[in-house]
C-alpha positions as CSV (number, residue, x, y, z in Angstrom):
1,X,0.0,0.0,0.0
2,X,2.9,2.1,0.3
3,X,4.4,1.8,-3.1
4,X,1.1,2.6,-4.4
5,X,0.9,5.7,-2.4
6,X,4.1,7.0,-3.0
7,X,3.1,9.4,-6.0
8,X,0.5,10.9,-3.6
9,X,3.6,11.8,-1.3
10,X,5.3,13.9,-4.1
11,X,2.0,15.3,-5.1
12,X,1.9,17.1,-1.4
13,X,5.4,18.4,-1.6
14,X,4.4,19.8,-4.7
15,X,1.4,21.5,-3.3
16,X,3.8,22.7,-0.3
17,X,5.6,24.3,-3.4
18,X,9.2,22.3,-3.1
19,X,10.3,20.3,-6.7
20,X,12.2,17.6,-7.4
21,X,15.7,20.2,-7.8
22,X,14.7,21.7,-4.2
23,X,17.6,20.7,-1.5
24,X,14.9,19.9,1.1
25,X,13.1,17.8,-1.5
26,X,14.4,14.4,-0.3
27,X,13.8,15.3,3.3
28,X,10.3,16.4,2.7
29,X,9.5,13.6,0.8
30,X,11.2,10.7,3.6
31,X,9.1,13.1,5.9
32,X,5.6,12.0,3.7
33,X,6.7,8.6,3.7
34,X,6.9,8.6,7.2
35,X,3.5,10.1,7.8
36,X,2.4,7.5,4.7
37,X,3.4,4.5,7.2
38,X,1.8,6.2,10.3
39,X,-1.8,6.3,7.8
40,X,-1.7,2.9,6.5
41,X,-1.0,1.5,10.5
42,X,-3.7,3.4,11.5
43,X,-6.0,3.8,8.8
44,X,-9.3,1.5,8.9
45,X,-11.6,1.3,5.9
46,X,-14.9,0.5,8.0
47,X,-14.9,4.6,9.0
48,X,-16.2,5.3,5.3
49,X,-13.4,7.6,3.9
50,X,-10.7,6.7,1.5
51,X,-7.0,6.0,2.1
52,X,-6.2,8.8,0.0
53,X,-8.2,11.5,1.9
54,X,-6.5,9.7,5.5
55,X,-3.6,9.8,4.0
56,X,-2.4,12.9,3.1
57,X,-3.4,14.5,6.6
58,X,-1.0,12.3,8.2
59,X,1.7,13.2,4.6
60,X,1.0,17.1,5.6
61,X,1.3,16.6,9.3
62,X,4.5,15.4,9.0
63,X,6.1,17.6,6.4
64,X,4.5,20.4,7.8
65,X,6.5,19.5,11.3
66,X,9.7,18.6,9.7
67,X,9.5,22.5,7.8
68,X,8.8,23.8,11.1
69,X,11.7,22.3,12.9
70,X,14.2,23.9,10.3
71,X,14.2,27.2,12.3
72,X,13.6,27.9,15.5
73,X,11.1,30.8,15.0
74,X,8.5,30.6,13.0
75,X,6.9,33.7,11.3
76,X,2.8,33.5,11.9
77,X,2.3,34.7,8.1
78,X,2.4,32.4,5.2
79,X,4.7,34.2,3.1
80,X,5.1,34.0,-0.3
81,X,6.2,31.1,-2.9
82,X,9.3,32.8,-3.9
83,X,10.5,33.4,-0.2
84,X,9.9,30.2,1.3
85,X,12.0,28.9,-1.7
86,X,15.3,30.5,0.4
87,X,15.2,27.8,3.2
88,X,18.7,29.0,4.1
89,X,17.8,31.5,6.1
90,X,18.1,31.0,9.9
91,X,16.0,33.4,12.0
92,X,15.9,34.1,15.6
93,X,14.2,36.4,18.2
94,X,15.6,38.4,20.7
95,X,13.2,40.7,22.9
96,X,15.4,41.3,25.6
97,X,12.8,43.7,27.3
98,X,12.6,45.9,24.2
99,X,9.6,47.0,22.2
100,X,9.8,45.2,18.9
101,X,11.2,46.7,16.5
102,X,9.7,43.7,13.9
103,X,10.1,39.6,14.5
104,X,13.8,39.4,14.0
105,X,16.9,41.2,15.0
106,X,19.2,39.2,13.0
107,X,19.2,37.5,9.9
108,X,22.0,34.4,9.0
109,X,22.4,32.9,5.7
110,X,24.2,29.5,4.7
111,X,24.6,30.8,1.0
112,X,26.5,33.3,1.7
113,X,26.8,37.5,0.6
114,X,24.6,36.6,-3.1
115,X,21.4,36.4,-1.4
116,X,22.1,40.1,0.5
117,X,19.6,41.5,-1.2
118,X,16.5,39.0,-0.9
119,X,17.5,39.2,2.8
120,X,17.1,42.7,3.1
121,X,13.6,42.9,1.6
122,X,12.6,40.0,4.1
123,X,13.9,42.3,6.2
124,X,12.1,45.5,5.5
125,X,8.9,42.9,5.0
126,X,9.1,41.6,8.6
127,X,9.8,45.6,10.0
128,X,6.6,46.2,8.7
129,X,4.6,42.8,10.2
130,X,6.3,44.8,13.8
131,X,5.0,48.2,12.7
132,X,1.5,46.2,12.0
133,X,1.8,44.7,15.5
134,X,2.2,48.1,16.9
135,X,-0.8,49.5,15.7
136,X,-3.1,46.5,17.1
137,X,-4.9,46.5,20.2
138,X,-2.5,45.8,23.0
139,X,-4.5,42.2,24.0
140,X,-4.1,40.7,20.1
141,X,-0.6,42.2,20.0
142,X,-0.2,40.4,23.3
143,X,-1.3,37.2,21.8
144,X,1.0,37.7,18.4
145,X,3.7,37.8,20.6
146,X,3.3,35.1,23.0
147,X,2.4,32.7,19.8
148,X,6.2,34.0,18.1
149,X,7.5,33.3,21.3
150,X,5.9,29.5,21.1
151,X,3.3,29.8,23.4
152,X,0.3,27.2,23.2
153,X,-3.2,28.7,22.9
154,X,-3.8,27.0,26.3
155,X,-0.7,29.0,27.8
156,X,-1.7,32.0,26.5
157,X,-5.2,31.8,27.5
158,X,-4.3,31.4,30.7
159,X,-1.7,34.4,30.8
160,X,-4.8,36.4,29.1
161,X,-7.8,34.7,31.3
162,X,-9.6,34.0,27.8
163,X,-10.5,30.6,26.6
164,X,-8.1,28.6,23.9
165,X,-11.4,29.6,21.7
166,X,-11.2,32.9,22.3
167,X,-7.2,33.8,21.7
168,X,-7.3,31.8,18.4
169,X,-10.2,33.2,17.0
170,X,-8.3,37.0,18.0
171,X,-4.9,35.8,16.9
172,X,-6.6,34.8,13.2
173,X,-8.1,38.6,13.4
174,X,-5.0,40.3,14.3
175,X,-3.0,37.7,11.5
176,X,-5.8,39.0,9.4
177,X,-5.0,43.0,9.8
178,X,-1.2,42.2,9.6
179,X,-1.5,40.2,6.5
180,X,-3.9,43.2,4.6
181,X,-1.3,46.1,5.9
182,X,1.9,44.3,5.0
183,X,0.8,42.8,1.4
């Protein structure tokens, strides 16, 4: 079953926009596989839905966790096709007690001094995602901040006294208002 299955595997990393030339393309595809094996263990045809349809939520699961674990902070935007094509880019956040200025203080590349300038426009992209976050209301900006930081909706709720409900339904809002002023 998972031979047959494999071509449904690529088609996901497709739709994830990663080809066959991609350097992550292996990974992401051993990821698939991986969630392909969890599906077929667990999948059982008496529940009325295809394999296919089981499938690919455990295929996207695990590439979507593998992508995630590449950098330790993880931007709550989707950005574009073209960006998320640069996987060299290492992020990280430092608050230290001061007001953000945007999401990152410091940008590292692996490929070295040619990619300068796509750096610097994610740069000037993510300084204005922080002058977004500024003009919020202090609560959603609040939540933005505690998800960037990797808080759980259940910690922040309970920094916040609202329900895990309640702080995603305002974090899609204020991702909402972020995603119309920076685009």
């Amino acid at each position: 079953m998972v031979l047959a299955n494999m071509p449904l595997v690529r088609w996901v990393a497709f739709r994830f926009g990663f080809h066959p030339k991609h350097k992550l393309w292996e990974d992401l595809i051993q990821e698939g596989m991986v969630g392909l094996c969890i599906a077929c263990q667990k999948f059982d045809p008496e529940r009325g839905c295809k394999f296919s349809t089981y499938a690919i939520w455990w295929i996207r699961q695990r590439m979507i966790r593998y992508l995630m674990s590449l950098s330790p902070v993880h931007i709550p935007f989707k950005y574009p096709k073209e960006k998320r094509d640069k996987a060299g880019v290492s992020l990280s956040l430092d608050t230290g007690g001061r007001e953000y200025k945007g999401f990152v203080n410091r940008i590292r590349s692996k490929d070295g001094p040619e990619k300068l300038h796509a750096m610097i426009q994610y740069q000037e992209k993510l300084d204005m995602i922080g002058d977004s976050l500024a003009e919020l209301d202090p609560r959603s900006a609040t939540i933005i901040r505690l998800r960037a930081k990797g808080k759980t909706l259940k910690q922040c709720g309970k920094e916040l006294d609202l329900s895990r409900e309640r702080i995603r339904q305002l974090e899609q809002v204020a991702l909402r208002k972020i995603r119309e002023q920076v685009a």
